[in-house]
N, C-alpha and C positions, 0 to 999 in steps of 0.2 A: 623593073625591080620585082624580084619575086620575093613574099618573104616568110617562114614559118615559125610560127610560136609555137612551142611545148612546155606548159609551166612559166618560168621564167624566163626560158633559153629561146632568145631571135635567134633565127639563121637567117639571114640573107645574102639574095646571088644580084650583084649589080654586077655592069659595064667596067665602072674602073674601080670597085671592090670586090673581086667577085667573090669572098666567101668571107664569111664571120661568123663568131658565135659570142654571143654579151645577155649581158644580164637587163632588163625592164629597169625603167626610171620613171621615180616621181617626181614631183615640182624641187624638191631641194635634195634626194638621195639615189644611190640605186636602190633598188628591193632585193632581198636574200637570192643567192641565186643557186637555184633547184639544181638539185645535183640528176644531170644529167650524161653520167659515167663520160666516155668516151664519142664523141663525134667526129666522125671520118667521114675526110672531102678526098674525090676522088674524080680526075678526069677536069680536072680547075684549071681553066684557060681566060687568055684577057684578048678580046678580039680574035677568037681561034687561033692565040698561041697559048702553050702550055707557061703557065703561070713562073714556074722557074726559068724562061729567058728572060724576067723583068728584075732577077735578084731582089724576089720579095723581102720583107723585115718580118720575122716573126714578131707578134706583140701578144704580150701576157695581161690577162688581165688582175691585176694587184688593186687593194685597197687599203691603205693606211700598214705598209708593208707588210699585207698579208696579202699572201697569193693565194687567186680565187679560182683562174683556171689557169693551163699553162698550154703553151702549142706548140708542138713537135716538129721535127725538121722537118723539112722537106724529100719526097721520095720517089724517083723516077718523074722529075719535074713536074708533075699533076698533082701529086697524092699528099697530105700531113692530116694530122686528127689534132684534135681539140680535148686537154681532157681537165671534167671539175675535180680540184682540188677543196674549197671550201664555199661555203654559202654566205 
C-alpha cells in the first residue's frame, strides 16, 4: 500500500482499492476536510487491468447530507478525478 497525505486528504493506491481520496479520522469523527480542489487519477488498474473492466461504483463522500467531495465518471477506463466540494 502506498499512501499520501496532504493536509487532510489520504490518497491511497492498494491491490483491491486501488485509488481513493477521504478525509483523516479521530476516535469518534472525521476532521474538516482540506479543500483540496481537484484530484486526478490516471492510468488506475487492478492487477494490470484498466480499472473500468471491473464496472467500478463511484462513491462520494457525504456527511450528514452534505456533500464533501464528489467523483467523476470514469474516462477512457483508467482516468476519473476527485473533487472537494465542502470541509
Amino acid at each position: 500500500m502506498r499512501k499520501l497525505l496532504i493536509g487532510s486528504l489520504t490518497v491511497l493506491a492498494l491491490t483491491a482499492f486501488p485509488a481513493a481520496a477521504g478525509a483523516s479520522r479521530t476516535a469518534r469523527h472525521s476532521t474538516p476536510l482540506t479543500n483540496f480542489g481537484t484530484v486526478s487519477f490516471s492510468g488506475t488498474t487492478v492487477n494490470g487491468l484498466p480499472i473500468g473492466n471491473f464496472n467500478p461504483d463511484r462513491i462520494d463522500m457525504v456527511s450528514r447530507s452534505t456533500l464533501k467531495a464528489q467523483t467523476g465518471g470514469l474516462s477512457g477506463a483508467t482516468e476519473f478525478s476527485v473533487t472537494w466540494k465542502h470541509s
